[in-house]
C-alpha positions in Angstrom: 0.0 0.0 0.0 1.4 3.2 -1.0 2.4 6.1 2.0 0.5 8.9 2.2 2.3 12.2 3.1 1.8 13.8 6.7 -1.6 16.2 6.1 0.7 19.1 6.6 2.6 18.5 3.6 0.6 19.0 0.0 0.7 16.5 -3.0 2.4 18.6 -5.1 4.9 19.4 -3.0 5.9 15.7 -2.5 6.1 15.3 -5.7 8.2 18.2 -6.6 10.7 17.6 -3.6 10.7 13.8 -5.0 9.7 12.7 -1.4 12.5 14.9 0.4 10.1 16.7 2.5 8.1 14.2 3.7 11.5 12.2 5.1 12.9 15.4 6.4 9.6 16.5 8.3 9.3 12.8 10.4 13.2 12.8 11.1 14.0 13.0 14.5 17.0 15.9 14.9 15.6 17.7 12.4 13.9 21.2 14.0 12.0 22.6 10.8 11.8 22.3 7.5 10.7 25.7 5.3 9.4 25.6 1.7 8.7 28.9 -0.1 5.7 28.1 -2.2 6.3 29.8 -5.4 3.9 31.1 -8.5 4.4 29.1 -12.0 6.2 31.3 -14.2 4.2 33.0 -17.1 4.8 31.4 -20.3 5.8 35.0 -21.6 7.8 35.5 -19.3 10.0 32.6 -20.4 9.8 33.9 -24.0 11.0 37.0 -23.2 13.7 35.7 -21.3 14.8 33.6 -24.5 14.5 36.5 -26.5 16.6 38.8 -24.3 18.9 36.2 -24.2 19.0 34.8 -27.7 18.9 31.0 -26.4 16.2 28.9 -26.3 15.5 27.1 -22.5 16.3 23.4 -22.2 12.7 21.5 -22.2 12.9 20.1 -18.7 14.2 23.5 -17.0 11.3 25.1 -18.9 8.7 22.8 -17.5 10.1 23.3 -14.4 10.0 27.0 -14.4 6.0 26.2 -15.3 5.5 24.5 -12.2 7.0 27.1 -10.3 9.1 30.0 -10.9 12.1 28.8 -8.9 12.7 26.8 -5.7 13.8 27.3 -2.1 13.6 24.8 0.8 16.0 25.4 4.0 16.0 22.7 7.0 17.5 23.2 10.3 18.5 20.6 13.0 18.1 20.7 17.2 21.5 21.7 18.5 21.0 22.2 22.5 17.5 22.8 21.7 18.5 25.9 19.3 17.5 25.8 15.6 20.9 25.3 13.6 20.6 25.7 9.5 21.7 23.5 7.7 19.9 22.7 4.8 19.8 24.7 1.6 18.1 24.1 -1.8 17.6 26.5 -4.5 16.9 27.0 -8.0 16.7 30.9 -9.1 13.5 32.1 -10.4 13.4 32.9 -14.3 14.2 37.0 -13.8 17.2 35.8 -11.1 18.4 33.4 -14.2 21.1 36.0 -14.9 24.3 35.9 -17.4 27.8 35.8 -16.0 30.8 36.3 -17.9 30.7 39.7 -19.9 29.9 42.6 -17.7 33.1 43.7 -15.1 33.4 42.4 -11.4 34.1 46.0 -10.2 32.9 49.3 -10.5 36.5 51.1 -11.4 37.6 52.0 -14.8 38.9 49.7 -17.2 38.4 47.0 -14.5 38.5 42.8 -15.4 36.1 41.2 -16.7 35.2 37.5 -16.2 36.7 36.4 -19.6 40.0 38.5 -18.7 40.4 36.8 -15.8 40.3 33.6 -17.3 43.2 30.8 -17.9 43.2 28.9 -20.8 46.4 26.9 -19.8 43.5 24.9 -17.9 41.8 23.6 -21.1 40.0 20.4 -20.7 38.2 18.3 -23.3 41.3 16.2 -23.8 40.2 12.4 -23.6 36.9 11.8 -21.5 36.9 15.1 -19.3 34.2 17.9 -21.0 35.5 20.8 -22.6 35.1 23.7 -20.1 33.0 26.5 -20.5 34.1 30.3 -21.4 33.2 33.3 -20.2 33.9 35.3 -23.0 31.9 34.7 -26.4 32.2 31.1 -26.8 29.6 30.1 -24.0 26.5 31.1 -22.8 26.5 31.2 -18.9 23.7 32.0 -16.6 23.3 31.4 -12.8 21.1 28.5 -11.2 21.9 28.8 -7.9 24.4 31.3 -6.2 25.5 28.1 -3.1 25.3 31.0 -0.4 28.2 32.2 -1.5 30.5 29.0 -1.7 30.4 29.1 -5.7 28.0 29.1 -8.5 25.7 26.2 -10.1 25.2 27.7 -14.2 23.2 26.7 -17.0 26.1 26.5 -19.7 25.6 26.7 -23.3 28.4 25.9 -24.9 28.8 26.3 -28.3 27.5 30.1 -28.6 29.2 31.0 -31.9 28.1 31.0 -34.6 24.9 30.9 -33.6 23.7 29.7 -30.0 23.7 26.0 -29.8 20.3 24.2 -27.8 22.5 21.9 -26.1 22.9 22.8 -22.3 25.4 21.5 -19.2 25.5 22.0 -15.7 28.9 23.4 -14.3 29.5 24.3 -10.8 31.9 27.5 -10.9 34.2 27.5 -7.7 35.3 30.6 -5.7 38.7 30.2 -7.6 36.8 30.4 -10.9 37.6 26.6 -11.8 35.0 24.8 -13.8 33.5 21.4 -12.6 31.5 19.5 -14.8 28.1 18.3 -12.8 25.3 16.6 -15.2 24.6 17.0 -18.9 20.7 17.9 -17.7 18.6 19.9 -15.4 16.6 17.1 -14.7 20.1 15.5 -13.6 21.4 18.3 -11.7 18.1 18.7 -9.9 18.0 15.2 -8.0 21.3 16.0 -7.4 20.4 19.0 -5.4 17.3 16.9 -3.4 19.6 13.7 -3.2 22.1 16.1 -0.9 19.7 17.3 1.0 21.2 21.3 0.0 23.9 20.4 2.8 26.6 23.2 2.4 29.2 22.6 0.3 28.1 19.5 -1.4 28.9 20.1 -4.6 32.3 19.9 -4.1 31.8 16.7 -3.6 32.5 16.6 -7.8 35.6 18.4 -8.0 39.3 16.9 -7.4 39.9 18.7 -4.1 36.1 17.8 -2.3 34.6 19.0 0.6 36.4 21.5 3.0 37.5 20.2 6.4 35.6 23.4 8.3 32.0 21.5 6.2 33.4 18.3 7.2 33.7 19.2 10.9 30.2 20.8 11.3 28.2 18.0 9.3 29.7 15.1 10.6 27.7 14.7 13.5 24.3 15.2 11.3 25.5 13.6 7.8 26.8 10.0 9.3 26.0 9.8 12.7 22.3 8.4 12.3 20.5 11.7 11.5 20.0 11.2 8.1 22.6 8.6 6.8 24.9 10.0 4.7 24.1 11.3 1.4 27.7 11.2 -0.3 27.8 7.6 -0.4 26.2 4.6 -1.3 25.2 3.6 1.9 23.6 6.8 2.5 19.9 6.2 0.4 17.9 7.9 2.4 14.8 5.6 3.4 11.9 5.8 2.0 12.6 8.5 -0.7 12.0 8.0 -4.1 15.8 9.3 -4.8 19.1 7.1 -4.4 22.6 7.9 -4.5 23.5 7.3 -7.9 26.5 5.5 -9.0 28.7 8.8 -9.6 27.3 9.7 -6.0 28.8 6.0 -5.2 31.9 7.1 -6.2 32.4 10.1 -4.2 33.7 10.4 -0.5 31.8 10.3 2.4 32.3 13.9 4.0 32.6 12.7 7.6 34.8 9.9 7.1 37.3 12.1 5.3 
């Protein structure tokens, strides 16, 4: 027989979370858990975005954005009976879909742009690692989700010359301004976001130097200590959901074990 969510959480919502709520809500350690119920986005909206922009939406990011216009779902755990956050999860609305690369990082003459700052001594795409994205004309680069300030998540478009090609990627962006390849979908990169439960840091989880030890200290005792399980690994499905590590997820190291 199938489970029926708590009455305080809505079908939809569920559904959209893939099940992540519902867990989260009936886990004991965890204090709250906050979802901001957003509006679908107009579908002219969307067209005017891809007009402004001169690039056409991936279908499932579209569709998404007509569900609802963005995402944002925070959860906190008991620390001595205080509230700590520690959960983050968010997908910018279609007007905070904005393009990075061109415009300068600083408001002084003649200052760097992205695409100056750039090193091309870096260049992947050499045997089975992705080309990189480009901040200057090459690529197409808008941001999905700014991490709270621990990097960027982007919608790339690769191939922007000639003309704009409809084939997307997700990149995370590090606060050194290296590239790390994430999924070749939305759809992809979004039950990667759910399957990690938005705990901070997590997606560099995917890039050759991982997790920091400060994010290793402070989730250990909530990511692997019977709270949750641990989402980095493969012993970490959480119960229940309708999401599982996948193998890549398999693959990477558990944060508190080091």
């Amino acid at each position: 027989m199938e489970d029926k969510p708590p009455a305080g959480i809505k079908p939809y919502l569920d559904k959209l979370t893939l099940g992540v709520t519902r867990i989260l809500e009936t886990s004991p350690g965890v204090a709250e858990v906050t979802f901001v119920e957003k509006e679908p986005a107009e579908r002219h909206t969307i067209i005017s975005w891809e007009q402004k922009n001169s690039c056409i939406l991936p279908e499932d990011l579209k569709n998404f954005y007509l569900m609802t216009d963005g995402f944002q779902m925070t959860w906190s755990v008991k620390t001595d009976d205080t509230p700590m956050p520690l959960g983050s999860m968010v997908i910018n609305s279609i007007s905070q879909l904005c393009r990075l690369g061109g415009s300068s990082m600083y408001t002084l003459p003649n200052a760097p742009t992205l695409a100056d700052l750039e090193d091309d001594t870096d260049e992947e795409g050499n045997g089975d690692k992705p080309e990189k994205p480009h901040f200057d004309s090459r690529s197409l680069i808008f941001e999905l989700d700014p991490c709270n300030g621990n990097g960027k998540v982007c919608l790339v478009y690769k191939h922007a010359e000639p003309v704009v090609s409809p084939d997307t990627e997700i990149w995370f962006l590090d606060r050194a301004l290296y590239w790390h390849f994430l999924t070749k979908t939305f759809t992809a990169y979004y039950r990667l976001l759910i399957t990690h439960l938005g705990l901070p840091q997590w997606q560099y989880a995917f890039t050759s130097y991982g997790v920091s030890p400060q994010a290793k200290m402070g989730l250990g005792p909530f990511a692997c200590a019977g709270l949750l399980g641990c989402p980095f690994c493969s012993e970490g499905a959480l119960p229940g959901a309708s999401v599982h590590c996948c193998p890549q997820l398999g693959r990477a190291q558990c944060i508190a074990s080091g």
